[in-house]
NUKE-680918 format. One record per residue (C-alpha): residue in three letters; x, y, z. Coordinates in steps of 0.2 Angstrom, whole numbers, plus 5000, padded with zeros to 4 digits. Layout:
BEGIN
ala, X, Y, Z
...
This chain:
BEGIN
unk, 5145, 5107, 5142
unk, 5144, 5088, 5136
unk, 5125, 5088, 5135
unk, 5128, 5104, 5123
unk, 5143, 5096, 5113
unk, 5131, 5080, 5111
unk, 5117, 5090, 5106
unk, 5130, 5098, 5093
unk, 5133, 5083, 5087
unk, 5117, 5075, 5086
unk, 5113, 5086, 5074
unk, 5126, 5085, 5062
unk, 5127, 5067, 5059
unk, 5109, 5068, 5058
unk, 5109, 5080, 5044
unk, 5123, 5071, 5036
unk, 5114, 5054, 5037
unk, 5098, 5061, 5030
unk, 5089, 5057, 5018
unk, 5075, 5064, 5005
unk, 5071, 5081, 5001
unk, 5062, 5089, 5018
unk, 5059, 5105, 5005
unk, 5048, 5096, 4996
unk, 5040, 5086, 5008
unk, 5020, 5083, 5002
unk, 5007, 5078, 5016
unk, 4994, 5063, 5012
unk, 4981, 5074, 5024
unk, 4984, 5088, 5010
unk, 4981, 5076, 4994
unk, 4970, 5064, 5002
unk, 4952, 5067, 4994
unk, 4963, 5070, 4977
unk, 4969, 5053, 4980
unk, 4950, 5045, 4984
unk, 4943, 5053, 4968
unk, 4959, 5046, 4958
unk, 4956, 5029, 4964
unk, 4937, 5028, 4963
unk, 4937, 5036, 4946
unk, 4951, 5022, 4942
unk, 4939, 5008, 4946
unk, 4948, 5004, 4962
unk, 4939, 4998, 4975
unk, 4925, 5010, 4981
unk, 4927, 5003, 4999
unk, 4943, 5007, 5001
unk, 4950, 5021, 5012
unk, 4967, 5028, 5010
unk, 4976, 5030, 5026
unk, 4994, 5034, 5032
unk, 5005, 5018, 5033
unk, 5016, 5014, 5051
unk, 5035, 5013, 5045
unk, 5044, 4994, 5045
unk, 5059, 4988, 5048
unk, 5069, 4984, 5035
unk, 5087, 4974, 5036
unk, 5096, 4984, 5020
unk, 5113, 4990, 5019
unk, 5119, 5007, 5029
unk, 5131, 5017, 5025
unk, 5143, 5021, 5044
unk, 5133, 5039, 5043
unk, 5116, 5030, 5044
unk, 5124, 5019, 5056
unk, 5134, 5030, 5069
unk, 5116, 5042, 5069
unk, 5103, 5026, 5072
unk, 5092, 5030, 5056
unk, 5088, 5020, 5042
unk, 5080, 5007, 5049
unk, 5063, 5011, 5047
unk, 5054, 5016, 5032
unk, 5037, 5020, 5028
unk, 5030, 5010, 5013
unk, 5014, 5008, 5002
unk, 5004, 4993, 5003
unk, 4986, 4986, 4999
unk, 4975, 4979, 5013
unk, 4958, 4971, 5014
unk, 4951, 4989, 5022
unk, 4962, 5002, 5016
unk, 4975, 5007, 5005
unk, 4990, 5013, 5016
unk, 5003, 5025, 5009
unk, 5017, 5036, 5018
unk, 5010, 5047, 5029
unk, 5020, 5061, 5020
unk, 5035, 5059, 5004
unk, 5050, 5069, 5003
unk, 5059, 5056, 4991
unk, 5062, 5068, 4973
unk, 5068, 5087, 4976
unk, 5053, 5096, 4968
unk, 5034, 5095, 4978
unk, 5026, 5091, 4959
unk, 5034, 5075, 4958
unk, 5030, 5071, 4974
unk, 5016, 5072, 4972
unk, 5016, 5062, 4955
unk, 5023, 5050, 4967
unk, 5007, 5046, 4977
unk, 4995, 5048, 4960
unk, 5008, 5034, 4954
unk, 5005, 5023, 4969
unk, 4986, 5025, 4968
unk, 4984, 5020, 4951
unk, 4995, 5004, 4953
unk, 4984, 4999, 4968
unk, 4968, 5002, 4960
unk, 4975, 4987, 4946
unk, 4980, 4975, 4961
unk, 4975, 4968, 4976
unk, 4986, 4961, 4992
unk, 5002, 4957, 4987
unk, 5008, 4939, 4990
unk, 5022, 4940, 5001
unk, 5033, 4928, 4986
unk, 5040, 4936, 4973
unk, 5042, 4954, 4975
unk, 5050, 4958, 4959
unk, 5041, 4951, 4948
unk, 5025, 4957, 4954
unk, 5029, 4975, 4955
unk, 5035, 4974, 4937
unk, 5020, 4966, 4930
unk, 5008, 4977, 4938
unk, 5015, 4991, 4934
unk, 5016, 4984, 4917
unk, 4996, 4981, 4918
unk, 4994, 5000, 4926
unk, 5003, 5006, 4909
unk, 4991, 4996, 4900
unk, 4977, 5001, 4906
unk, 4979, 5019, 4910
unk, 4993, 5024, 4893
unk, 4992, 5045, 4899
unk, 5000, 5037, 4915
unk, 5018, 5032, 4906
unk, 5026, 5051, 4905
unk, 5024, 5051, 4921
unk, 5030, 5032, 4929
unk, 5047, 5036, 4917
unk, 5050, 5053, 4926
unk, 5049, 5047, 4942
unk, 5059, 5029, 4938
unk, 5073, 5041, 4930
unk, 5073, 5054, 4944
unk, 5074, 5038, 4957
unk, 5085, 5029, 4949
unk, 5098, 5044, 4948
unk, 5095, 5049, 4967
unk, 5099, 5030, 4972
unk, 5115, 5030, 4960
unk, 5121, 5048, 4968
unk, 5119, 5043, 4985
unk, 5122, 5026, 4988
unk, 5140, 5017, 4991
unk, 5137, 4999, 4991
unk, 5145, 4985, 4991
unk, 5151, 4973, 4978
unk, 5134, 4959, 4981
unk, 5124, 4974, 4987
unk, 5128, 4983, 4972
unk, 5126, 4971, 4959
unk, 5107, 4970, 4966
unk, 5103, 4987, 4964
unk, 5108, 4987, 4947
unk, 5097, 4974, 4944
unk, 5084, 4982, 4952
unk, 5086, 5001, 4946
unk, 5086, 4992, 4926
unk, 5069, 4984, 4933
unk, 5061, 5002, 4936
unk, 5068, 5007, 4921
unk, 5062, 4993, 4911
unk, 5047, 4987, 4920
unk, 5048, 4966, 4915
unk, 5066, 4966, 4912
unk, 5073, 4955, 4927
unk, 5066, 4941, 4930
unk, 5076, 4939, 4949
unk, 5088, 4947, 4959
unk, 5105, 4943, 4961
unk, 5110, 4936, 4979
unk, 5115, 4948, 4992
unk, 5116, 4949, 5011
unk, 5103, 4958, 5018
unk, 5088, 4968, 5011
unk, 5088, 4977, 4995
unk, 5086, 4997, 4999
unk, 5068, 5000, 4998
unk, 5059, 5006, 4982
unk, 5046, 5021, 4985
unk, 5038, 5015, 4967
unk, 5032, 5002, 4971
unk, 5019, 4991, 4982
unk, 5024, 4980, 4996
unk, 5016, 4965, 5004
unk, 5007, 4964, 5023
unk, 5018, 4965, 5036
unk, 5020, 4945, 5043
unk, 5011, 4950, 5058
unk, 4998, 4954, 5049
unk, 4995, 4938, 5041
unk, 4990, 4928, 5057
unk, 4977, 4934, 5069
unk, 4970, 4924, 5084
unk, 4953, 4926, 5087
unk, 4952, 4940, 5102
unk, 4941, 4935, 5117
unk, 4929, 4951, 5115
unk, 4924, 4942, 5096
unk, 4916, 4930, 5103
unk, 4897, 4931, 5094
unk, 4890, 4921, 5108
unk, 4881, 4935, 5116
unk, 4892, 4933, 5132
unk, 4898, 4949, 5143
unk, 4906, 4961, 5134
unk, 4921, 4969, 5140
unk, 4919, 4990, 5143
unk, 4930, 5004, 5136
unk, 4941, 5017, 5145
unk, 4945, 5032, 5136
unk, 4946, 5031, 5117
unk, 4962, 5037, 5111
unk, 4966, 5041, 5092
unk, 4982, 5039, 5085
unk, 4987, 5044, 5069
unk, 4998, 5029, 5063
unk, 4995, 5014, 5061
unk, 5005, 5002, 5073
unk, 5013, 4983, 5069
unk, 5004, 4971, 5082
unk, 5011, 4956, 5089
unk, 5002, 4945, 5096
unk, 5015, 4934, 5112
unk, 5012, 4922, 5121
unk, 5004, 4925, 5140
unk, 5020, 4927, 5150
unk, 5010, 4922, 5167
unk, 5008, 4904, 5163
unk, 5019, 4893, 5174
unk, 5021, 4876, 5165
unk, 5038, 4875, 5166
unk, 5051, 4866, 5177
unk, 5059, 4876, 5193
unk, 5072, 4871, 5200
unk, 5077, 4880, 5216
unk, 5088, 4876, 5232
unk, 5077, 4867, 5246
unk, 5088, 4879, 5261
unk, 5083, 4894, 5251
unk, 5063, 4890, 5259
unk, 5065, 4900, 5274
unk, 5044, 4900, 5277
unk, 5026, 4894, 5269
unk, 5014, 4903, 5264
unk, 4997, 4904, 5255
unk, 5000, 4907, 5235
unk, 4993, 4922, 5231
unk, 4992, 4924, 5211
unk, 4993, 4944, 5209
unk, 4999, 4951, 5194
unk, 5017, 4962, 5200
unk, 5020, 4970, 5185
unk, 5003, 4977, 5182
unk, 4997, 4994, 5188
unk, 4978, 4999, 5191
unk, 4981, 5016, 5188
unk, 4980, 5022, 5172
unk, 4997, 5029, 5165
unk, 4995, 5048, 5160
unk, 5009, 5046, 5146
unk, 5002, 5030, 5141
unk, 4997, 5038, 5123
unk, 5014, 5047, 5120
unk, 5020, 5029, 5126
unk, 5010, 5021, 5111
unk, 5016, 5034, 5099
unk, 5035, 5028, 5101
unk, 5033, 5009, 5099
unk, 5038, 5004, 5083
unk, 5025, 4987, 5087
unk, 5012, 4983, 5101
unk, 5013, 4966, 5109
unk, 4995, 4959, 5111
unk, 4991, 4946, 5124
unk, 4975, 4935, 5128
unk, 4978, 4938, 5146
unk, 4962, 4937, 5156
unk, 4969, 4951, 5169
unk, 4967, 4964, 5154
unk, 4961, 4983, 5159
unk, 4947, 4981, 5149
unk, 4940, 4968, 5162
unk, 4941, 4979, 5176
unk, 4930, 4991, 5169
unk, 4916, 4981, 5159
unk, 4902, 4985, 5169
unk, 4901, 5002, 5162
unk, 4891, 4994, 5148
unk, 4883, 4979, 5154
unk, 4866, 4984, 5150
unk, 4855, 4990, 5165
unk, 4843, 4981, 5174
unk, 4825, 4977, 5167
unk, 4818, 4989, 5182
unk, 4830, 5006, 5175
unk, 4829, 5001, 5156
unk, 4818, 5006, 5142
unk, 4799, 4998, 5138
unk, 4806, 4985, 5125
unk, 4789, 4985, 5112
unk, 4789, 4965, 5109
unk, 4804, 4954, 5105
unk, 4809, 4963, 5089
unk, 4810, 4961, 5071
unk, 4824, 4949, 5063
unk, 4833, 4958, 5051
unk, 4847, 4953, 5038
unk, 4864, 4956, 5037
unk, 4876, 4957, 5021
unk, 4892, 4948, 5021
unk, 4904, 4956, 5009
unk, 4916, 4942, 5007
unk, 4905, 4931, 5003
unk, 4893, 4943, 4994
unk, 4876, 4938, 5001
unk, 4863, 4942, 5015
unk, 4865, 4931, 5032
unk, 4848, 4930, 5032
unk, 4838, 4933, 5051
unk, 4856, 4939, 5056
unk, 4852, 4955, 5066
unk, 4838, 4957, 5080
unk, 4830, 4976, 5081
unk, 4820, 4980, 5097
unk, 4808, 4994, 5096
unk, 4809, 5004, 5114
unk, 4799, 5018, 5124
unk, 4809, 5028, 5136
unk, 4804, 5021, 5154
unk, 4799, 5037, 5164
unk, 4798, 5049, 5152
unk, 4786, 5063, 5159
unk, 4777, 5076, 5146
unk, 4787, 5092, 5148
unk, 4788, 5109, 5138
unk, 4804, 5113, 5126
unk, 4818, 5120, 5136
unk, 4815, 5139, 5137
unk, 4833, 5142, 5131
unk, 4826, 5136, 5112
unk, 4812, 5145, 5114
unk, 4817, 5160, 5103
unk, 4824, 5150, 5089
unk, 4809, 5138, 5090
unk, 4797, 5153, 5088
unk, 4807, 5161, 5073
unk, 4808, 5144, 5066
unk, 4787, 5139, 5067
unk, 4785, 5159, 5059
unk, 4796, 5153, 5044
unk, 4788, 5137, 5041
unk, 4770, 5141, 5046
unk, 4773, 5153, 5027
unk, 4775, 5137, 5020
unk, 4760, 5128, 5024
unk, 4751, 5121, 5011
unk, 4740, 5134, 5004
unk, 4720, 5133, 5001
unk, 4714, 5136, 4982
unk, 4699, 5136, 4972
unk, 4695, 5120, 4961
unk, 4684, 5125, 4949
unk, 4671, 5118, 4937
unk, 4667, 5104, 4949
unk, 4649, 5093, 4952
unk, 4646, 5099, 4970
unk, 4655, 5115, 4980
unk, 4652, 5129, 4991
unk, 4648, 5143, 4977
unk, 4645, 5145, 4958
unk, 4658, 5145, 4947
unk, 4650, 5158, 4935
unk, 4664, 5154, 4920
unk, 4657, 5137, 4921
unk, 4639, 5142, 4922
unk, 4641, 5154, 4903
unk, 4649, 5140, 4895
unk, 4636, 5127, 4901
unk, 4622, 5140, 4895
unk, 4631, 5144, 4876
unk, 4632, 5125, 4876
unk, 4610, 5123, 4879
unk, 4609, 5135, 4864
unk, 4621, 5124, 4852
unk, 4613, 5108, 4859
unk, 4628, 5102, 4865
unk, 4628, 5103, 4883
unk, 4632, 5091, 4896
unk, 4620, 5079, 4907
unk, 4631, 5082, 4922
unk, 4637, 5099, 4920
unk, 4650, 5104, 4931
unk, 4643, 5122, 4938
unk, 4654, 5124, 4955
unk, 4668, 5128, 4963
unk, 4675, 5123, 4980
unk, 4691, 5127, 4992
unk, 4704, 5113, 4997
unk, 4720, 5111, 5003
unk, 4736, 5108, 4993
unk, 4744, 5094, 5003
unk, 4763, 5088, 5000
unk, 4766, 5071, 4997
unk, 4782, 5069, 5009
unk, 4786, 5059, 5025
unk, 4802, 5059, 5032
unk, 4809, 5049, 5046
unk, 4821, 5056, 5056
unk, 4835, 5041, 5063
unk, 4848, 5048, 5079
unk, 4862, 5039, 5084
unk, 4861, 5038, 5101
unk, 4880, 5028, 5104
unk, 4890, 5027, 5118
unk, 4901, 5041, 5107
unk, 4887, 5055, 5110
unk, 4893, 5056, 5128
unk, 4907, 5065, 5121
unk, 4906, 5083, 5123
unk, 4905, 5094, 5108
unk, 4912, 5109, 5115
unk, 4917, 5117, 5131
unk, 4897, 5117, 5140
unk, 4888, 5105, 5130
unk, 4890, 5086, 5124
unk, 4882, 5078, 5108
unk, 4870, 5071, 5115
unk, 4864, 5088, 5122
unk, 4865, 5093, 5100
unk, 4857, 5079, 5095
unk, 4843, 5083, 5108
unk, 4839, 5101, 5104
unk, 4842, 5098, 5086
unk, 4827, 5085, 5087
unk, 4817, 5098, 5096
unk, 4820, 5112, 5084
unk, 4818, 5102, 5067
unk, 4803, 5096, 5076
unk, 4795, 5112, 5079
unk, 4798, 5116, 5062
unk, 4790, 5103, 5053
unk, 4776, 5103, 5065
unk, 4772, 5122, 5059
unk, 4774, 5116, 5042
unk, 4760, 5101, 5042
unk, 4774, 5089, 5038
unk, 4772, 5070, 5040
unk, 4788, 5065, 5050
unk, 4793, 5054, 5063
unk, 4808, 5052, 5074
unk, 4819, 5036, 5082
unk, 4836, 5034, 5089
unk, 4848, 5019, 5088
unk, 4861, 5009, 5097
unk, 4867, 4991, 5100
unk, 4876, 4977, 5107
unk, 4879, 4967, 5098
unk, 4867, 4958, 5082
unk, 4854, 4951, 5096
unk, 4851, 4968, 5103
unk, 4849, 4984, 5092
unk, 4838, 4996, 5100
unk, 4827, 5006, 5091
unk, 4819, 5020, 5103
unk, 4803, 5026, 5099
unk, 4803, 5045, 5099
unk, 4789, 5049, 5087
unk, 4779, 5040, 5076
unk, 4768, 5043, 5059
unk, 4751, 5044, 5070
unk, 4756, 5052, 5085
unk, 4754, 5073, 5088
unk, 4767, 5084, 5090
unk, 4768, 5089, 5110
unk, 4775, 5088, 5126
unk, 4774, 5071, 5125
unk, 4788, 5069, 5114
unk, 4797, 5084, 5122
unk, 4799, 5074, 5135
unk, 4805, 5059, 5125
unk, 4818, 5068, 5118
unk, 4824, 5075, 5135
unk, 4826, 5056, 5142
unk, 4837, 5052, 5127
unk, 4852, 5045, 5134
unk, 4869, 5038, 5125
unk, 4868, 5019, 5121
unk, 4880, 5009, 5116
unk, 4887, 5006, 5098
unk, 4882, 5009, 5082
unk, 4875, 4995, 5072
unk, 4866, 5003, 5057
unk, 4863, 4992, 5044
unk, 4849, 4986, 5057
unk, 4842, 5001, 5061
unk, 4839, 5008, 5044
unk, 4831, 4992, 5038
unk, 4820, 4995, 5053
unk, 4817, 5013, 5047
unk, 4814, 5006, 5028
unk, 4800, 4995, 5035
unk, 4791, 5009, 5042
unk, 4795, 5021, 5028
unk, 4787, 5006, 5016
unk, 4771, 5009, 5025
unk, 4768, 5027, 5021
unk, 4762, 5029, 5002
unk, 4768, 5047, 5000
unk, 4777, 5050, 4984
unk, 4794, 5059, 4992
unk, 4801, 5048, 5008
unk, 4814, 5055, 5017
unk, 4825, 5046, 5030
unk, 4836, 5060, 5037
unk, 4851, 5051, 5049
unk, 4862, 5059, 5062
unk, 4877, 5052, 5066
unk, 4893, 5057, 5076
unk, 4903, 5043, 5069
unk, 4906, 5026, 5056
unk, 4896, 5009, 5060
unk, 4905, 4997, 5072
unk, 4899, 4984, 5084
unk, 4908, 4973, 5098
unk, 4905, 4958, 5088
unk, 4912, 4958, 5068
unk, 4903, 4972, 5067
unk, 4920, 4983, 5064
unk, 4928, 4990, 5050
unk, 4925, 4985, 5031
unk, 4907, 4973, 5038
unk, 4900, 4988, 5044
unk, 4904, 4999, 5031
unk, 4897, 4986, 5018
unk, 4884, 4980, 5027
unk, 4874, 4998, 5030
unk, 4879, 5001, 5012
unk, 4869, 4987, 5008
unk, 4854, 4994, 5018
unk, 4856, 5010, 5011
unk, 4856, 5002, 4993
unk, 4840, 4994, 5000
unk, 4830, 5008, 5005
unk, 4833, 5016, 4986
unk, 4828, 5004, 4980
unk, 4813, 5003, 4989
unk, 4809, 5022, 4984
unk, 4818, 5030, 4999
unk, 4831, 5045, 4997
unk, 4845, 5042, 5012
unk, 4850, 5058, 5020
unk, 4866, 5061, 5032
unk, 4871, 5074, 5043
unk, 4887, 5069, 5054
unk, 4898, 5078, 5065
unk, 4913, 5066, 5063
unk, 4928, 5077, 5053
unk, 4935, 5059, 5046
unk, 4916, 5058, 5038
unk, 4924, 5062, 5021
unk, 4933, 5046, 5020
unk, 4916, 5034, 5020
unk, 4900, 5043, 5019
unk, 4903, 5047, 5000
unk, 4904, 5026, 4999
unk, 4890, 5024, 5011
unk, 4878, 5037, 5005
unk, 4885, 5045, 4987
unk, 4892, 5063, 4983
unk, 4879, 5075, 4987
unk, 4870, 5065, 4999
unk, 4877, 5070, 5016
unk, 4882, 5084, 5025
unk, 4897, 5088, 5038
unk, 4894, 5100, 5050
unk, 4911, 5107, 5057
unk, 4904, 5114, 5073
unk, 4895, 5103, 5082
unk, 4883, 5118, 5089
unk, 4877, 5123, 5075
unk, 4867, 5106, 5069
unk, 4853, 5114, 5079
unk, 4849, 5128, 5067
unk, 4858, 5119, 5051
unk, 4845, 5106, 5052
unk, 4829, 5114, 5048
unk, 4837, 5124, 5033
unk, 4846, 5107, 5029
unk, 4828, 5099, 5028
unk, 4823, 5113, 5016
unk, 4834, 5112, 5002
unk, 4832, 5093, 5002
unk, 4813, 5093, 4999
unk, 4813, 5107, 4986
unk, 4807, 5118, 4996
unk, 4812, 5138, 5000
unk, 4808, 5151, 5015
């Protein structure tokens, strides 16, 4: 009966506390790619993402509703960061879903006029930049006044403050009206009420960031990774201070020694096991805690990828090439930065393809082999196989006029039609493609009879291809592993290359396509391909992670253009649509929703990208 009553209740002063319009809510997954076309087309910055934000705690004023039902504390702002623009992960502020949705355009076109906020003065930034968003984008203004008015008369309507606290938000309700108006607040206790129009600075942990012990770019060990978990917020991390060391004073009573013994330094308050609700755990912090601890999990596990030994590992082909890297921030090449090392699977036996792709394989060669080059007759030439009798009546109508040729050109021969193409195909062959891409079969096993099959087919159609994988550790060690090359035949050879593939490490491919560009350079065909399949975004153990990754295989990509190359890519990673248009352009890479279907997407993929049709 009391757990029912206190249900009851939980409910009601919860509805009675609550704020916003859940009517009306709007989702940011819903007007996401609205929102990245908004801010491109607004000049924002094209190497931003916009992700949800994680709620913060902010000291305002509550009413005793708010207070007896424990909400109001947290609120989920908008705020600009060096990666990503982060906005609520959904808004129910205004009663109607249009404004709403006004709401996050309103947010998108002030962050594309600003970058981080300082943390200083808060008023007097918002209002001036969205004085410069009016300014530069006029069409916007019906719509900043709709919502400032709509705001402003919710916060009037349901807010009791008081006489300091009030005072404030008047101040601050005529600043949204009149955007320049105030130059400061009035004093209050406490926070002002947040203000959904508005950007916020970074969090204060943010701001400072110790340097972890994996980022070290020595080229030390590397710690390993458990399972990957991904959450859908973002959380606030702390980083504290290792509550193992003992440096401080203890004072005990020398009668409470009842016994000596050896010190033994174990950890109590850690488990080995891993904790099965550790994720729903994570979910409900409002911030982690971060500790340089040298008894972390990841150490327990980090010879899952220490590389293997020189007896089990790939052929390395020479020391490798030196490669550079770009650095966005300071917006110019670390030359000699990035070491590839081209690879030959160790004890990779000639074998057959897998009779399970035979069928497909043989409806594939059948389509393709209608699409070889075809043979035709040149005519009027100095030397062939046969007369070419059109050639032969003009030449005589010419000896009566007088005017006929020396070298007359009386015969006709047969050739081939060649096609000046090459293509490259690059895998990523990551720690990731150990993954499993549906209930029998894991990436890699995709990525391996995709290979297999697109090989078949451009084998039957006298194509000029080759085919490498990648992965890395870290910018001394990017393997590049030779699958096919320019020269070699198509066979069992490679069959069996394909079959030893294995999943690497990480994903550094900036390195990787500068490798392929090089060998692309090579070939002087007039169409150059570099098709690349991926199962997720660039990242590294080293700084390889996040905005230097993206910017740094942007920079490749804008390299191999440049050097006549047309980048290609096919990924199986459903957040693709946040990068890859950056990375590569619109129209320039395909997602493919089921994972097991790449196999026969990929030769019909390869198809309509040289022009070609079956």
């Amino acid at each position: 009966m009391e757990e029912a009553v206190g249900i009851r209740w939980h409910r009601l002063i919860t509805r009675l506390a609550g704020n916003g319009f859940p009517h009306a809510q709007v989702r940011l997954e819903d007007e996401g790619p609205r929102l990245a076309m908004v801010f491109r087309a607004l000049s924002g910055d094209a190497g931003l993402t916009i992700k949800a934000s994680t709620e913060r705690n902010i000291k305002a004023w509550r009413p005793l509703a708010h207070r007896l039902a424990g909400t109001g504390r947290r609120h989920a702002l908008a705020w600009r960061e060096a990666e990503a623009l982060r906005v609520p992960e959904s808004l129910a502020v205004f009663p109607e879903q249009a404004l709403n949705r006004d709401l996050y355009l309103w947010l998108t076109a002030m962050a594309s006029r600003a970058d981080t906020l300082p943390a200083g003065d808060w008023l007097q930034t918002n209002q001036q930049l969205v004085l410069a968003t009016l300014a530069a984008y006029p069409g916007l203004s019906d719509l900043y006044y709709t919502l400032a008015r709509c705001l402003v008369d919710i916060r009037r309507a349901n807010t009791r403050l008081p006489a300091a606290q009030a005072e404030r938000e008047a101040a601050l309700q005529r600043a949204l009206l009149a955007p320049g108006s105030q130059p400061a607040l009035p004093c209050a206790p406490d926070e002002p009420w947040p203000v959904p129009l508005w950007l916020y600075p970074l969090a204060e942990e943010a701001h400072y960031r110790p340097p972890a012990a994996n980022e070290d770019d020595s080229g030390g060990e590397s710690n390993g990774q458990g399972k990957v978990r991904q959450s859908k917020h973002r959380k606030q991390g702390r980083y504290v201070d290792d509550n193992q060391q003992r440096n401080g004073l203890m004072i005990f009573r020398l009668e409470s020694l009842f016994s000596w013994s050896e010190f033994v330094p174990v950890d109590r308050c850690e488990d080995d096991s891993d904790d099965e609700d550790s994720e729903q755990i994570a979910e409900d912090l409002d911030h982690l805690s971060l500790s340089r601890s040298p008894s972390t999990s990841a150490s327990r596990i980090k010879l899952d990828l220490d590389l293997p030994s020189a007896a089990e590992d790939d052929i390395p082909l020479g020391d490798g090439c030196l490669f550079p890297e770009w650095d966005w921030k300071k917006q110019q090449l670390r030359e000699n930065h990035c070491r590839v090392i081209p690879m030959l699977p160790r004890d990779a036996e000639p074998t057959p393809l897998p009779p399970r792709l035979l069928p497909l394989a043989k409806n594939l060669r059948q389509r393709f082999q209608g699409l070889q080059p075809q043979r035709i007759w040149e005519k009027r030439q100095a030397t062939g196989t046969l007369l070419d009798l059109d050639a032969c009546l003009h030449h005589a109508a010419d000896l009566r006029r007088g005017q006929a040729s020396s070298q007359p050109a009386l015969w006709r021969r047969e050739t081939a039609r060649h096609r000046d193409l090459s293509c490259l195909v690059l895998a990523d062959l990551s720690l990731s493609t150990e993954a499993w891409a549906d209930n029998t079969h894991q990436v890699i096993d995709v990525i391996r009879d995709s290979l297999h099959l697109l090989g078949e087919a451009l084998d039957a159609g006298q194509d000029d291809f080759a085919m490498y994988g990648f992965s890395s550790r870290r910018r001394d060690h990017v393997r590049f592993n030779l699958i096919k090359n320019f020269a070699e035949p198509w066979g069992d050879a490679i069959h069996g290359r394909i079959q030893n593939l294995k999943p690497g490490y990480y994903t550094r491919m900036g390195g990787a396509i500068r490798q392929a560009t090089e060998i692309l350079k090579d070939k002087p065909a007039e169409q150059r391909l570099l098709l690349l399949l991926t199962d997720g975004k660039p990242n590294d153990l080293d700084a390889y992670e996040g905005r230097y990754g993206m910017e740094d295989t942007r920079q490749a990509l804008l390299e191999a253009r440049q050097a006549g190359i047309q980048p290609f890519c096919v990924t199986i990673d459903q957040q693709a649509a946040d990068y890859l248009p950056y990375l590569f352009g619109q129209q320039r890479y395909q997602l493919i929703r089921q994972a097991a279907e790449l196999p026969s997407l990929l030769p019909k993929l390869y198809l309509l990208l040289t022009g070609r049709t079956t």
